[in-house]
C-alpha positions as CSV (number, residue, x, y, z in Angstrom):
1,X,-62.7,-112.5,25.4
2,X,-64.2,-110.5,22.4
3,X,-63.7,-107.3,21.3
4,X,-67.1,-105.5,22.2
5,X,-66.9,-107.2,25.5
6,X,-63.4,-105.7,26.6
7,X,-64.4,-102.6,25.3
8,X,-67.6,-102.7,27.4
9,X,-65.3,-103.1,30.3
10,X,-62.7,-100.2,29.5
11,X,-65.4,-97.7,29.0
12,X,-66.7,-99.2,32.4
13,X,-64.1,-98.5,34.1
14,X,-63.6,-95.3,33.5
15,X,-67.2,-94.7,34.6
16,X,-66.7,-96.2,37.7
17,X,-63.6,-94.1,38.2
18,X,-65.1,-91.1,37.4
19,X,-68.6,-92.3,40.1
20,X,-66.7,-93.2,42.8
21,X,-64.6,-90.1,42.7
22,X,-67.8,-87.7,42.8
23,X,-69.3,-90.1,46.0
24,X,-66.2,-90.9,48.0
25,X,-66.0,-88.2,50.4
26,X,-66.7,-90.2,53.5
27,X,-63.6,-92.4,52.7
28,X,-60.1,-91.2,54.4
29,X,-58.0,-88.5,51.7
30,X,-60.8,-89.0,49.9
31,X,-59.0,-86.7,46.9
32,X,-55.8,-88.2,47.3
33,X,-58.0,-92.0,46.9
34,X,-59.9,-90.8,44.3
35,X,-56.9,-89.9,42.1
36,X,-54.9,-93.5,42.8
37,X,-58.6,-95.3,41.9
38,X,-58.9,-93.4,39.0
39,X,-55.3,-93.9,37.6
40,X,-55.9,-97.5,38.0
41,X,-59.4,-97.5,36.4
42,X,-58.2,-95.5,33.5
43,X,-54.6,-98.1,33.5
44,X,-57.2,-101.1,33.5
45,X,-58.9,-99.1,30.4
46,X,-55.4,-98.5,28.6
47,X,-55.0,-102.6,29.3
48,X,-58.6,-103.4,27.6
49,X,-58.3,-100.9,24.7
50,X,-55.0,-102.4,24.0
51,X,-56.5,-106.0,24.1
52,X,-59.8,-105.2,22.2
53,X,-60.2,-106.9,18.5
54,X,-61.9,-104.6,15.9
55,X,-65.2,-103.9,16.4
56,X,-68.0,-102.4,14.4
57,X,-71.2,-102.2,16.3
58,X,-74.6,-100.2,15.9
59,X,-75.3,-99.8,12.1
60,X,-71.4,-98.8,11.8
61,X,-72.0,-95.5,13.9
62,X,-69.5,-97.0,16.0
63,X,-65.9,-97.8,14.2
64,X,-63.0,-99.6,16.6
65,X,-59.8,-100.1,14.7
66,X,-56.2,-100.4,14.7
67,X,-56.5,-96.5,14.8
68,X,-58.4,-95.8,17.6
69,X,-57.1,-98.2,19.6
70,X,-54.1,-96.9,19.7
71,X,-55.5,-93.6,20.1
72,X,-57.5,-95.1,22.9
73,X,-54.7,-96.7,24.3
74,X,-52.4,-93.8,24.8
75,X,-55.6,-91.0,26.1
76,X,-56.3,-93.6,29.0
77,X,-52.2,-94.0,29.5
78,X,-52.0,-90.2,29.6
79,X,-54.9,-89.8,31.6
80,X,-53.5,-92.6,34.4
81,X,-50.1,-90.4,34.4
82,X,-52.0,-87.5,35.6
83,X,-54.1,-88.7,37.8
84,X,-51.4,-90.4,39.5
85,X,-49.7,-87.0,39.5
86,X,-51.6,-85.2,40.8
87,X,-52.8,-87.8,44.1
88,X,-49.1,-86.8,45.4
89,X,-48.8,-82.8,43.8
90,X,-52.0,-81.3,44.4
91,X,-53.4,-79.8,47.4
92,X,-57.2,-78.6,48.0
93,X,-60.7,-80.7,47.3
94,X,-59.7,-81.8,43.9
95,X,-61.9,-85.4,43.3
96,X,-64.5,-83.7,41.6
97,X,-61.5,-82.6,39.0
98,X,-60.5,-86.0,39.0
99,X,-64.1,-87.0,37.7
100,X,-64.3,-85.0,35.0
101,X,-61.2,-85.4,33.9
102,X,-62.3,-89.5,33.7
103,X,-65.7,-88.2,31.9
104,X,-63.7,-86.3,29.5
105,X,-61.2,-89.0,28.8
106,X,-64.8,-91.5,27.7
107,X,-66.0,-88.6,25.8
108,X,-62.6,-88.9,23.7
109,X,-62.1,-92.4,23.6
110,X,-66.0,-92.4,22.1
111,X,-65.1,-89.2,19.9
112,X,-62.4,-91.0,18.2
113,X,-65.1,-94.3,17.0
114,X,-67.8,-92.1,15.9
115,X,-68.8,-92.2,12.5
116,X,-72.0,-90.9,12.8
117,X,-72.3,-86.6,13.3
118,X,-75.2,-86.9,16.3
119,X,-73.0,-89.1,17.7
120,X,-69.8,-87.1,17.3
121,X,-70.9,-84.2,18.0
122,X,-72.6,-85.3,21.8
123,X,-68.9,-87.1,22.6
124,X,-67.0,-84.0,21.1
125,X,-68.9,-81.9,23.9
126,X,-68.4,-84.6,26.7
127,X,-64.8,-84.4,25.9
128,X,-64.6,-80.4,25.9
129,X,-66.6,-79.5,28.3
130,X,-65.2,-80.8,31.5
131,X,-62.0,-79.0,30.7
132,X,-63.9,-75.2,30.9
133,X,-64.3,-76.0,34.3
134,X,-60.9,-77.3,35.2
135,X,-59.6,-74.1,33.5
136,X,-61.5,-72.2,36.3
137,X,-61.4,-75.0,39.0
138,X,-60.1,-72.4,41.7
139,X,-62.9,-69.7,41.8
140,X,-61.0,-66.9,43.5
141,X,-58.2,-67.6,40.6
142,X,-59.9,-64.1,38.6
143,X,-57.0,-65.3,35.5
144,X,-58.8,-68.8,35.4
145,X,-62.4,-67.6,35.4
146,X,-61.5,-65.2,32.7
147,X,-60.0,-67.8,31.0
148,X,-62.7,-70.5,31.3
149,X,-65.0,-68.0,30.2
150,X,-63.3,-67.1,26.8
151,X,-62.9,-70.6,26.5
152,X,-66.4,-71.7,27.3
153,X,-68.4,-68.7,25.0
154,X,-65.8,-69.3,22.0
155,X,-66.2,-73.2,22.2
156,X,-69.8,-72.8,22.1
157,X,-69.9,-70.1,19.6
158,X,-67.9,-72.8,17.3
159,X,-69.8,-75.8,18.1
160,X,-73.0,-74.1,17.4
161,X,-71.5,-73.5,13.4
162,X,-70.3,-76.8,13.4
163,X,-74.0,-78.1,13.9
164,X,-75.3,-75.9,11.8
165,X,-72.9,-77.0,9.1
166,X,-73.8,-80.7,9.7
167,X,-77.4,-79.9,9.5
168,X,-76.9,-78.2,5.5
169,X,-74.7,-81.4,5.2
170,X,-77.5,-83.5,6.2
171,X,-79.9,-81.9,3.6
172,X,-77.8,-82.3,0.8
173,X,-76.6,-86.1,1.5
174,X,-79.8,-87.2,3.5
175,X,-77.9,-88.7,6.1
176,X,-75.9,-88.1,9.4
177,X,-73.5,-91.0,8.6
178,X,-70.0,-89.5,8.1
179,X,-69.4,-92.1,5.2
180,X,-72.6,-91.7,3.5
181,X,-72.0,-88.1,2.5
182,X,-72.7,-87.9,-0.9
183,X,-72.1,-84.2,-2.2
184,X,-71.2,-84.7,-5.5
185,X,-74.6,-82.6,-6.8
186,X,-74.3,-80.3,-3.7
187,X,-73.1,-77.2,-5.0
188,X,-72.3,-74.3,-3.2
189,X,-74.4,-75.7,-0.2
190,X,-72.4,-78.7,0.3
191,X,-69.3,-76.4,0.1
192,X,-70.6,-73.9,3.2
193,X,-71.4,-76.9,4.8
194,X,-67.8,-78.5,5.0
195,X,-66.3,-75.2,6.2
196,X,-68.7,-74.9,8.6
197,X,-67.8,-77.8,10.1
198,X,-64.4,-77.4,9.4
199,X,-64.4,-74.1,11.2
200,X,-66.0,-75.8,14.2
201,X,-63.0,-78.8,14.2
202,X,-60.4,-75.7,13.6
203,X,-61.4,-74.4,16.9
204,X,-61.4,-77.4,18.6
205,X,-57.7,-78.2,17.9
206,X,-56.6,-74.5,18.4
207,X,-55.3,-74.0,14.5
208,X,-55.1,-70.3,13.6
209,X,-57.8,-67.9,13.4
210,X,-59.6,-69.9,15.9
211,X,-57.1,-69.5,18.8
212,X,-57.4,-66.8,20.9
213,X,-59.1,-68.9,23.7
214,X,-56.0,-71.3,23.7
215,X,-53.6,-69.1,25.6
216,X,-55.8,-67.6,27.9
217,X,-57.1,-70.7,28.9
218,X,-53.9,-72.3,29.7
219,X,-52.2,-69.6,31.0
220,X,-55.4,-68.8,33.5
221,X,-56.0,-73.0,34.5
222,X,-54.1,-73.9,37.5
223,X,-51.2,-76.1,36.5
224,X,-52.1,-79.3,37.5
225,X,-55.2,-78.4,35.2
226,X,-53.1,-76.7,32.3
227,X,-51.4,-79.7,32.3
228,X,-54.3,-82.3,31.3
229,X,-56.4,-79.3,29.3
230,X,-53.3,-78.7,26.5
231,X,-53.0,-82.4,26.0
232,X,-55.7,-85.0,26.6
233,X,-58.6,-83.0,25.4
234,X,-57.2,-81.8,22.9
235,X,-55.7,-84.9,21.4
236,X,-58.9,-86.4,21.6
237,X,-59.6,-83.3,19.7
238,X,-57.2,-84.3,17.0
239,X,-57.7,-87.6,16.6
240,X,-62.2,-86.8,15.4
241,X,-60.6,-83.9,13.6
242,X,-58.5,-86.7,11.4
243,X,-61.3,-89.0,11.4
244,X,-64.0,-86.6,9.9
245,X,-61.7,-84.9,7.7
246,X,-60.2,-87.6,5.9
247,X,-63.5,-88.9,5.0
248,X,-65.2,-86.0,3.8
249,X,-61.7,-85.0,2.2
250,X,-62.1,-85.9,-1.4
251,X,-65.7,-84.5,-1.4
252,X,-64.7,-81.1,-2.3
253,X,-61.6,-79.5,-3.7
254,X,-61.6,-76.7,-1.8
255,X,-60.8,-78.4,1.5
256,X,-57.5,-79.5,0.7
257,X,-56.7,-75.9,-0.1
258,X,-58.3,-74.7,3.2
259,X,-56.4,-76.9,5.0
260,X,-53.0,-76.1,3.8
261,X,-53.1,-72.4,4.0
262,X,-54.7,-73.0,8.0
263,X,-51.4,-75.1,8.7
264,X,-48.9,-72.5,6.9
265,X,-51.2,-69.9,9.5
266,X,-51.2,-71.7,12.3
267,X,-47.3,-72.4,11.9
268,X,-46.3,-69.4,11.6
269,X,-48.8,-67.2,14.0
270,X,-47.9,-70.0,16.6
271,X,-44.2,-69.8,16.1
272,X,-43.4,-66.3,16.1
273,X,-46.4,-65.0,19.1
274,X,-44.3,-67.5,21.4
275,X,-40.9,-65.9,21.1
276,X,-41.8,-62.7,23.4
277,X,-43.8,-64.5,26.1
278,X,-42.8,-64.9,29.7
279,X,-45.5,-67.2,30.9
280,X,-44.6,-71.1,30.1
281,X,-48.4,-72.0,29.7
282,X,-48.5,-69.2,27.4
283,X,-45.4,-70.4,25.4
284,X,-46.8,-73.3,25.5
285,X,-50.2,-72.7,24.4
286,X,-48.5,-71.0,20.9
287,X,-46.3,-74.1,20.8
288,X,-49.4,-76.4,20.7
289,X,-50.6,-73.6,18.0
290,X,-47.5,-74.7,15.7
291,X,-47.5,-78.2,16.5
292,X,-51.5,-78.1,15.3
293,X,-50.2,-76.8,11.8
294,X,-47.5,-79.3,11.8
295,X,-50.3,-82.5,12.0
296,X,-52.5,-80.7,9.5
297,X,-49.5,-80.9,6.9
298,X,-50.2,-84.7,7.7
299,X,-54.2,-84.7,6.6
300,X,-53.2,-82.4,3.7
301,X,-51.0,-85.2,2.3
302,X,-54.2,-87.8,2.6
303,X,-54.7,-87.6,-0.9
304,X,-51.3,-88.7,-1.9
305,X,-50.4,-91.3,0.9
306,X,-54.0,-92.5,2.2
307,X,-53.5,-93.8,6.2
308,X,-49.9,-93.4,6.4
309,X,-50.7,-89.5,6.4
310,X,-53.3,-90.2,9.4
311,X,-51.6,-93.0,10.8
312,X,-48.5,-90.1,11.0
313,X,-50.7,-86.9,12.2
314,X,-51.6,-88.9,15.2
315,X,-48.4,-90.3,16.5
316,X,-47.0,-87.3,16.4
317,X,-49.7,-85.4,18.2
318,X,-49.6,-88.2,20.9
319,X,-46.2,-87.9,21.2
320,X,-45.7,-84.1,21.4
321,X,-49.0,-84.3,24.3
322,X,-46.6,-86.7,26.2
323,X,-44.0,-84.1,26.7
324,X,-45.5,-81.2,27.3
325,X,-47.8,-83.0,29.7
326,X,-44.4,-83.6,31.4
327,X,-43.0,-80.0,31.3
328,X,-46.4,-78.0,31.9
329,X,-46.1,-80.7,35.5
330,X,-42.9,-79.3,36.3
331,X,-43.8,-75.7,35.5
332,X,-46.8,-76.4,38.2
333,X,-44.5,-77.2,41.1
334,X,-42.3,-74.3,39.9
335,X,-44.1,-71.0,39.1
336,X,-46.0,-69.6,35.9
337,X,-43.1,-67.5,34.8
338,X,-39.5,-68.7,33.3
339,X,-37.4,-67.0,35.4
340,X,-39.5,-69.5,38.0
341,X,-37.1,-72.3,36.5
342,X,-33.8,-70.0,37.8
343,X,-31.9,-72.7,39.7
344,X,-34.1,-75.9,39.3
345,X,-30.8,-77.8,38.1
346,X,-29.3,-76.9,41.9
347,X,-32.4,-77.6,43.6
348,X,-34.1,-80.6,41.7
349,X,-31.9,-81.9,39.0
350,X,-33.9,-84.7,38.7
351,X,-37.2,-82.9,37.4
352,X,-34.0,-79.8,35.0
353,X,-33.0,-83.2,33.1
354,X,-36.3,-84.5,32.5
355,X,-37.3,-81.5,31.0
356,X,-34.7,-81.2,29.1
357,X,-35.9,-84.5,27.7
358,X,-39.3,-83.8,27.0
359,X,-37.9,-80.4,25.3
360,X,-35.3,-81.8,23.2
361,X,-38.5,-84.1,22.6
362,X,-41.2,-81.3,21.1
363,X,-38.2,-79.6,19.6
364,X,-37.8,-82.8,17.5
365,X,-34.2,-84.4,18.3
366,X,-33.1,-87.8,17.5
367,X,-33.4,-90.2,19.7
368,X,-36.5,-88.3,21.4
369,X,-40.0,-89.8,20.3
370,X,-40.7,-86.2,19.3
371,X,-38.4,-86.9,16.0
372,X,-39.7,-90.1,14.8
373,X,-42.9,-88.1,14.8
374,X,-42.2,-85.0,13.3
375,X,-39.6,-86.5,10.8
376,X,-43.2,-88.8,10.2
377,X,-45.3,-85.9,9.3
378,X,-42.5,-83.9,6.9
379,X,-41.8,-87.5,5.0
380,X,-45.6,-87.7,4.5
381,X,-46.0,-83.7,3.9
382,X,-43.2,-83.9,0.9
383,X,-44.9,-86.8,-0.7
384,X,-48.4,-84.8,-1.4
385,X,-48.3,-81.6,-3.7
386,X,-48.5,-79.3,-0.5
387,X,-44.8,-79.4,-0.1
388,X,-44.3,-76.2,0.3
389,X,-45.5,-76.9,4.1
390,X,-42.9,-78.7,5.1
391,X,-40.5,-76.2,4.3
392,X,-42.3,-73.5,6.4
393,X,-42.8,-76.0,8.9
394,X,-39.0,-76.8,9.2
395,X,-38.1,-72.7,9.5
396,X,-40.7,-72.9,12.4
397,X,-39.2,-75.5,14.2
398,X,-36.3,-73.6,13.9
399,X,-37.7,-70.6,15.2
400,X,-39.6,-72.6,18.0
401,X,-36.2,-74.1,19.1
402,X,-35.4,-70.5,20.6
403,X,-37.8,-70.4,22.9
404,X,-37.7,-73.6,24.1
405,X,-34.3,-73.5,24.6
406,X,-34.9,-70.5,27.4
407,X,-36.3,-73.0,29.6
408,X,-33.2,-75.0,29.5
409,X,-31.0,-72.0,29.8
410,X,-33.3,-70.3,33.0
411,X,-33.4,-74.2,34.6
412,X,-29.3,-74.7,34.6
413,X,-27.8,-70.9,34.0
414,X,-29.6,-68.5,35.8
415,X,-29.5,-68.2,39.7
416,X,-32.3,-68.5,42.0
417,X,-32.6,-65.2,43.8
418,X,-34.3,-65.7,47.0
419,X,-36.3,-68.4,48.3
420,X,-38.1,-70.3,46.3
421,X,-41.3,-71.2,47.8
422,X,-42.9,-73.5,45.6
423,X,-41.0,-76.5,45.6
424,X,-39.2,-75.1,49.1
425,X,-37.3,-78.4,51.0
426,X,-38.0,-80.5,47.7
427,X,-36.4,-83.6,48.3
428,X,-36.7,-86.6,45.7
429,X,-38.9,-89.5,46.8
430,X,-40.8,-87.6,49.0
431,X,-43.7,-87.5,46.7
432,X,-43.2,-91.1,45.3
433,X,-46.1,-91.0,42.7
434,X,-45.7,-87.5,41.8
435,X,-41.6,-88.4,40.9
436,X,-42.6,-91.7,39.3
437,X,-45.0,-90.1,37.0
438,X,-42.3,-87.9,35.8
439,X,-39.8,-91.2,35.4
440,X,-42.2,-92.8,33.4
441,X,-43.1,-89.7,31.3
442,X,-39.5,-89.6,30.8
443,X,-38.8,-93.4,29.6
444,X,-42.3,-92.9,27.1
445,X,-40.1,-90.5,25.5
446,X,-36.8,-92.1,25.0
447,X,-38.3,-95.4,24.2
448,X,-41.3,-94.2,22.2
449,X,-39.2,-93.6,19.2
450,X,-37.8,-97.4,18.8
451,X,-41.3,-98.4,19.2
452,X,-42.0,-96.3,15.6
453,X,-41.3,-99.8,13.8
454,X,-43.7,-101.7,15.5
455,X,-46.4,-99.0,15.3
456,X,-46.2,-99.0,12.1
457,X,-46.1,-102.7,11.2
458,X,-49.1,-102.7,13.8
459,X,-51.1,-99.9,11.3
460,X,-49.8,-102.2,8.2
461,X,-53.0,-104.8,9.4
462,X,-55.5,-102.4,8.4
């Protein structure tokens, strides 16, 4: 079967998920069916993607390689995880959320192919916005509809930039092809133009100064929703961020500079806001804050080490969304605060070891995928003259290990006082697909990491 045909049938799918979701509300549970369809529409997506030769179709707007398939691959993975998830977590009308979420996955998986900036920037929006309104899903939440809102008007403010910036780029190269930007005679033009856009892809990812939605968004989403906003989405995000950087990279000097001192920013901002917050989401949100200025050490290194450095920013992002997809899960059936965890060793071991696991994981500890991909990013980062990152970076992580490590110490040192009513009469098995999600989450991790080989012999074809 050929490429274009098995790609034809995972972006189908994923339609069809996403149509029969929005019209199957005369079908019985029709949220809880809904979810299980979509899970294995986006699954049967993951298969295809994984499947697909390399494809190059419309006049090279449309670019399918050994990149993003694998960033294909693992969006549709993630996205099966949660919807399968949440079929057995969530309660309330929630199909409609499982429809955009599908929607938003196609607007990534078409994000990370486009090589063309009409065409990026229409799947850049399809990807972004279904997540303002999963931020304020619950209407009487006042924390989520503040927080979609900041979200929503900053977004737009930032795409609006962005467009602008591709239109001055557009009259200096005369074309909207990524690859055909020509701005060697551009000037000053060409170079307002770049940050424009740049400042529009900065936003997107949640790098420092174009953060402040990021924590009020996840903090104000309802979990189940925190947890699929803070990682597909936004690693969609990151993947068109590599791919339109690295190509208009070496078309100005000032970029690389840009880029380094907006990691060293969003490193250190991210690291040290976190270490007084109560909220996980919030923790969370600044942790996704650092981890952004780790992968940008990886596209500052481009010039030195070519597709390794892109081939290393996006396993690692991928494999830092995997774990905190798993922890912001358990912080949903738990409570928004850290003292919530108090006693979640006692009452659901289960769930206290697998987040130690996907901690241990972000935190970056051998044998944890998180490692393989950090330790990726500072090999790549030391090789390029912006070296100096990677030494911040590693002070951060230090830094960053202290607050993680709370969660460990509230889940299995502090005692529950009182009842705890979220996850009251847990019992394990009860909610099969909701427990199995968090077992497989939980082997991705600790097997991701031995996988690093093959990855990287698999990138090698290029």
């Amino acid at each position: 079967m050929s490429g274009a045909v098995l790609l034809i049938i995972a972006y189908g799918l994923l339609l069809i998920g996403a149509a029969f979701a929005l019209f199957c509300d005369k079908v019985p549970h029709p949220n809880r069916v809904a979810a299980l369809f979509g899970a294995f529409c986006a699954a049967g997506a993951a298969v295809a993607f994984a499947l697909a030769d390399e494809v190059v179709a419309f006049a090279d707007m449309f670019v399918f390689n050994d990149i993003t398939r694998f960033a294909c691959v693992f969006l549709t993975a993630l996205l099966a995880l949660w919807l399968l998830w949440i079929s057995d977590r969530v309660l309330g009308r929630t199909r409609e959320a499982v429809a955009l979420a599908l929607f938003s996955v196609f607007g990534a998986a078409m994000l990370a192919s486009a090589r063309e900036f009409i065409t990026f920037l229409v799947a850049l929006e399809l990807t972004v916005m279904p997540s303002y309104i999963l931020v304020g899903y619950w209407t009487k939440r006042r924390k989520g509809l503040e927080g979609a809102l900041k979200y929503f008007l900053f977004s737009v403010m930032t795409t609006m930039i962005m467009g602008y910036g591709i239109s001055l780029l557009y009259a200096v190269s005369g074309t909207t092809m990524v690859e055909g930007l020509d701005l060697s005679n551009a000037g000053s033009l060409g170079l307002i133009g770049i940050t424009m856009l740049a400042i529009g892809l900065f936003a997107k990812v949640a790098a420092v100064p174009f953060h402040f939605w990021s924590p009020d968004a996840y903090s104000g989403a309802p979990g189940w929703a925190a947890a699929f906003v803070a990682t597909v989405p936004k690693a969609g995000a990151t993947v068109a961020f590599f791919s339109i950087i690295s190509i208009v990279y070496r078309q100005s000097d000032t970029l690389p500079i840009i880029l380094a001192v907006i990691s060293a920013l969003s490193m250190i901002v991210g690291a040290f806001a976190a270490l007084h917050q109560k909220d996980i989401r919030r923790i969370l949100a600044y942790s996704g804050i650092v981890n952004t200025g780790y992968t940008i050490i990886a596209l500052t290194a481009y010039g030195a080490r070519g597709v390794e450095a892109i081939v290393a920013g996006i396993m690692f992002t991928f494999f830092y969304a995997t774990a905190i997809m798993g922890i912001l899960m358990i912080a949903a059936t738990e409570g928004d605060e850290v003292r919530d965890l108090a006693g979640l060793s006692k009452r659901r071991p289960a769930a206290a070891w697998a987040l130690v696991i996907f901690l241990l994981s972000v935190i970056g500890v051998p044998p944890m995928a998180g490692f393989f991909g950090k330790l990726s990013v500072f090999l790549t980062g030391m090789d390029s003259r912006y070296w100096p990152l990677v030494i911040i970076a590693t002070i951060c992580s230090v830094v960053s290990t202290f607050y993680y490590l709370r969660l460990v110490h509230a889940a299995f040192f502090l005692e529950e006082k009182g009842e705890h009513t979220v996850a009251k009469g847990y019992r394990w098995g009860r909610h099969f697909f909701a427990d199995t999600t968090l077992v497989l989450l939980t082997l991705m991790i600790l097997s991701l990491g031995s996988l690093v080989g093959l990855l990287k012999n698999w990138f090698d074809l290029l």
